[in-house]
Every structure is written in structure tokens, then in C-alpha cells.
C-alpha positions as CSV (number, residue, x, y, z in Angstrom):
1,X,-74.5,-24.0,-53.1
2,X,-72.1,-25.7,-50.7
3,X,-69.5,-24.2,-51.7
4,X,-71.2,-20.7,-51.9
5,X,-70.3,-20.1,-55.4
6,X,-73.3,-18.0,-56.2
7,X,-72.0,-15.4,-53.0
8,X,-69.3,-14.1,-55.7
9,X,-69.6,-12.1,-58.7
10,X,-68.8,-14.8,-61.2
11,X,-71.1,-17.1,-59.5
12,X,-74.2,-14.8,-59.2
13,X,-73.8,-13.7,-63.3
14,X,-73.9,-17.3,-64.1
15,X,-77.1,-17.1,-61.5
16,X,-78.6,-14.0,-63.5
17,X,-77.5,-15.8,-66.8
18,X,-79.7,-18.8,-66.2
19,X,-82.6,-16.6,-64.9
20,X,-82.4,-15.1,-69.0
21,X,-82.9,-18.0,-70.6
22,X,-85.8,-19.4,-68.5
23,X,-89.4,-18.1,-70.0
24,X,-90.2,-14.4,-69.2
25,X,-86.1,-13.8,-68.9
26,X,-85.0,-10.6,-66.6
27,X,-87.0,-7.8,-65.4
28,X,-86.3,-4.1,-66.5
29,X,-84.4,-3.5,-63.6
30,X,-82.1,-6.6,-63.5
31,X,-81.2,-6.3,-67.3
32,X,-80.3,-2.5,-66.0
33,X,-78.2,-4.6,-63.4
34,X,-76.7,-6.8,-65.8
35,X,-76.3,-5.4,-69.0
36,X,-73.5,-7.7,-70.4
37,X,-75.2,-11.3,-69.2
38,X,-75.4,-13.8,-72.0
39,X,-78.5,-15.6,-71.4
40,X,-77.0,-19.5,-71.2
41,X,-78.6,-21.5,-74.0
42,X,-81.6,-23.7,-73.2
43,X,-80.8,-27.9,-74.1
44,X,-82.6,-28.8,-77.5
45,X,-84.8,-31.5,-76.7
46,X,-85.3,-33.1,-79.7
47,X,-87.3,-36.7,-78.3
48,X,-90.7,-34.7,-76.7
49,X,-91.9,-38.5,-76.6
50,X,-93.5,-39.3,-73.2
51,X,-91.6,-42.1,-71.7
52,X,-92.7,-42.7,-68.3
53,X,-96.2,-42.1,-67.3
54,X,-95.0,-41.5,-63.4
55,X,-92.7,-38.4,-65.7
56,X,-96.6,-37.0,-66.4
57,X,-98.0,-37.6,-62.7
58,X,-95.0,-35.4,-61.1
59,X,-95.0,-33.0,-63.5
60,X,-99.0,-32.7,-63.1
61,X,-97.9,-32.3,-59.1
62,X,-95.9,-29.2,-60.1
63,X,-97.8,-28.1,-63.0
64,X,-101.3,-29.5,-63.0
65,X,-104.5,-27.6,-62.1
66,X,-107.5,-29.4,-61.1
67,X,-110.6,-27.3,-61.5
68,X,-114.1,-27.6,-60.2
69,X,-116.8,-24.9,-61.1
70,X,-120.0,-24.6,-59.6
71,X,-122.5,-22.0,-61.6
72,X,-126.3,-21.1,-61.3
73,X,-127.9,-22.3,-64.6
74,X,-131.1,-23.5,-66.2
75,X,-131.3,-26.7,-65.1
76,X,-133.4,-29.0,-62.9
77,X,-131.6,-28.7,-59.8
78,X,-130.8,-25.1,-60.3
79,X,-126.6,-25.4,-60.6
80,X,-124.2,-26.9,-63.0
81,X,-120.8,-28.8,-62.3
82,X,-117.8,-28.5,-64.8
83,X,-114.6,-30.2,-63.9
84,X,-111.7,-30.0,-65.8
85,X,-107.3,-30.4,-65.8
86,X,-105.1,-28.2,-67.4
87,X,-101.3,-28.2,-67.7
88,X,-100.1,-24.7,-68.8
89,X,-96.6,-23.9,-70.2
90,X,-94.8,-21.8,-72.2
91,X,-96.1,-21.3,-76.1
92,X,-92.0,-23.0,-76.7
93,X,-93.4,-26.2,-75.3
94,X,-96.5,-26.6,-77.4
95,X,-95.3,-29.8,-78.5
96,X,-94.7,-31.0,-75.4
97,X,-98.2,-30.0,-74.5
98,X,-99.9,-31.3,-77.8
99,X,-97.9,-35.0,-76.8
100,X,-100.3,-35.4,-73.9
101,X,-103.5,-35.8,-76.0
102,X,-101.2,-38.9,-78.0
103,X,-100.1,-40.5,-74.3
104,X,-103.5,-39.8,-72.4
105,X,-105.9,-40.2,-75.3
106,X,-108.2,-37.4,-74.6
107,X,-107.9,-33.5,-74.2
108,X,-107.0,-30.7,-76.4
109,X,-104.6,-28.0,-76.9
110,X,-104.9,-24.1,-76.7
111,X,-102.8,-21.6,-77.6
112,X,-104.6,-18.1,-77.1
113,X,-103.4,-15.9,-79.4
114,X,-103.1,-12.8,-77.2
115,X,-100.6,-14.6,-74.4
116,X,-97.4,-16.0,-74.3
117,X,-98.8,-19.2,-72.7
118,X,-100.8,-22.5,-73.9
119,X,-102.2,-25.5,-72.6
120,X,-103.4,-28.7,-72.1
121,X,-106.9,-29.3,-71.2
122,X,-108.9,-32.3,-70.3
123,X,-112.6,-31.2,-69.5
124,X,-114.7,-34.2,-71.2
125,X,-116.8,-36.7,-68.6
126,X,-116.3,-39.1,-70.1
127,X,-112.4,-39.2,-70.5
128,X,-111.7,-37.6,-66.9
129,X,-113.9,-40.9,-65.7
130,X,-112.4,-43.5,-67.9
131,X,-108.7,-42.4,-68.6
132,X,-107.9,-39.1,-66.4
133,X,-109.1,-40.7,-62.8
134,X,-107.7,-44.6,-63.6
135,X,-104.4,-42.7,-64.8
136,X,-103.9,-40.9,-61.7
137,X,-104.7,-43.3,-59.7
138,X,-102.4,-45.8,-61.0
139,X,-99.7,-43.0,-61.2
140,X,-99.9,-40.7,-58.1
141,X,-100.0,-36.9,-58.0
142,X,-97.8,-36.5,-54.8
143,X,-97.4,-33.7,-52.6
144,X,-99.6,-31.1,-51.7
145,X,-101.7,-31.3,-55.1
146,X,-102.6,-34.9,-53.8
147,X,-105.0,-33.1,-51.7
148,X,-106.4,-31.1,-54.6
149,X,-106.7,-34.0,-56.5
150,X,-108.5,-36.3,-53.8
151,X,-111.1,-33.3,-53.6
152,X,-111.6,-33.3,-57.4
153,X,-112.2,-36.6,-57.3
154,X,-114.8,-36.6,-54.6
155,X,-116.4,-34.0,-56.4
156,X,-116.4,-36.0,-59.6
157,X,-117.4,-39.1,-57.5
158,X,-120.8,-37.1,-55.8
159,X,-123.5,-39.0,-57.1
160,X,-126.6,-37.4,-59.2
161,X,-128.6,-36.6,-56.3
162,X,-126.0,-34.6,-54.1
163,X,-127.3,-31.2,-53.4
164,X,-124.8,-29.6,-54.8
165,X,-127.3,-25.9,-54.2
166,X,-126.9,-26.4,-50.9
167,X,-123.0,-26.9,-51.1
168,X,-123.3,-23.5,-53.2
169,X,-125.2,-21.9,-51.3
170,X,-122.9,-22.4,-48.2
171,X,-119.6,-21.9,-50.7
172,X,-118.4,-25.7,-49.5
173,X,-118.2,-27.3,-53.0
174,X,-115.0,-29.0,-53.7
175,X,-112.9,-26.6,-55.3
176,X,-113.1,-23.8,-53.1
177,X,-110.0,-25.3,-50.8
178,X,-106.4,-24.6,-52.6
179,X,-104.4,-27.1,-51.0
């Protein structure tokens, strides 16, 4: 970009060429644009082996979704709590996203039928307390999802007698902040 090759017309095809090959590929109106572009072909990545664990943590930071969900239900206290992490990627990286269960121990895969996307899911207590929360906190999420994670942790932390009705009621809960 120094050099501002992508200001010419050579260097804005090879822009438009790249932008074919990644996931959805152009829009109506640039293929219209572009008619001749060659999508540039995507690198076979034939080892989807996880290697590094801090490779996981700072894709989690650009790809990772920490959820908490706070419902009414038919319990003692009124609510329930649900938390749960999902990585979602293209269906062309299922195996990438089935590797994670092998590295992590724990979660399963999805791949709805109806969408172009699957994922990764880890919503068991038990493996978000012993191998989701020690994994993280060994290998940092950085950046802005730090906050998001240091929320879902809190709110996996709250002990059994937190009112969570009143954090409900007042629509505080963890989970409610996107950092």
C-alpha cells in the first residue's frame, strides 16, 4: 500500500480478484464491474493440525463469541443461566472447526444444513469450568474481546446464590455489554 499499487487499474483487479476467492466472493454489482476477474486461488492447507494453542486464543479474539443467556424458566429462583463459546466459519473449514474438539477436549460441531456456515460450540459446565476458563486463562484472548471474555467469566464465576432476577429484571446481567 506504500507504494499505492492498488490506486491503478492492475492493482485494484488483483484487489477485486482476492475479494472472489474469500467466502461469499463479489456482489451482483462488482461481478457487473469486473466481469473478466479470475478469482486468485485460495492456498491448500493440507496440515489443519492445531500447533500453537496461543494460534487458538487470537483467533478466538477475532473469531470467538462468548455468550451469556438469561431466560425466565421453571425453576426455584425463577431464571436460568446458559453460557456458551462458538467459533463460526465457513462450511470449507469444517475440518478446521471439528480439530478444536481433538485440541480442547470438549465441544461439538454444527453444520446447519440450510446455511453456508458451521461451528464450533462449547456450552457444557463442566468443560467451560475445567478446560475452556484454565485454557484461556493460560492463553489470553487479547484485544477488545478480553473485555467480553472477563464478563463471561464473572458471570460464570457468580456464585449459586446471586440474584440473578434482579440482574434480569434491571437488564444488567453479563452479556448485555458487547465490548
Amino acid at each position: 500500500m506504500c507504494q499505492k499499487l492498488h490506486l491503478t487499474e492492475e492493482g485494484l483487479q488483483k484487489l477485486v480478484a482476492i475479494k472472489a476467492s474469500i467466502n461469499l466472493g463479489l456482489s451482483t454489482k462488482l461481478k457487473e464491474s469486473f466481469p473478466n476477474v479470475i478469482p486468485v486461488k485460495r492456498p491448500l492447507i493440507k496440515d489443519k493440525k492445531i500447533q500453537d494453542p496461543y494460534w487458538l486464543a487470537g483467533f478466538t479474539s477475532g473469531d470467538g463469541h462468548l455468550f451469556v443467556d438469561l431466560y425466565k424458566a421453571k425453576t426455584k429462583t425463577g431464571f436460568n443461566v446458559t453460557l456458551s463459546f462458538r467459533l463460526y466459519q465457513h462450511n470449507r473449514d469444517a475440518e478446521l472447526l471439528q480439530s478444536f474438539i481433538n485440541f480442547l477436549g470438549c465441544g461439538r460441531y454444527f453444520a446447519p444444513s440450510n446455511k453456508n456456515s458451521s461451528y464450533f460450540i462449547v456450552s457444557n459446565f463442566s468443560d467451560i469450568d475445567t478446560k475452556l476458563i484454565p485454557f484461556f486463562d493460560k492463553y489470553n484472548i487479547l484485544g477488545v474481546k478480553a473485555k467480553d471474555y472477563d464478563d463471561w467469566k464473572r458471570a460464570w464465576l457468580r456464585p449459586k446464590n446471586y440474584s440473578w432476577k434482579r440482574s434480569f429484571n434491571n437488564k444488567r446481567h453479563y452479556g448485555d455489554s458487547k465490548n
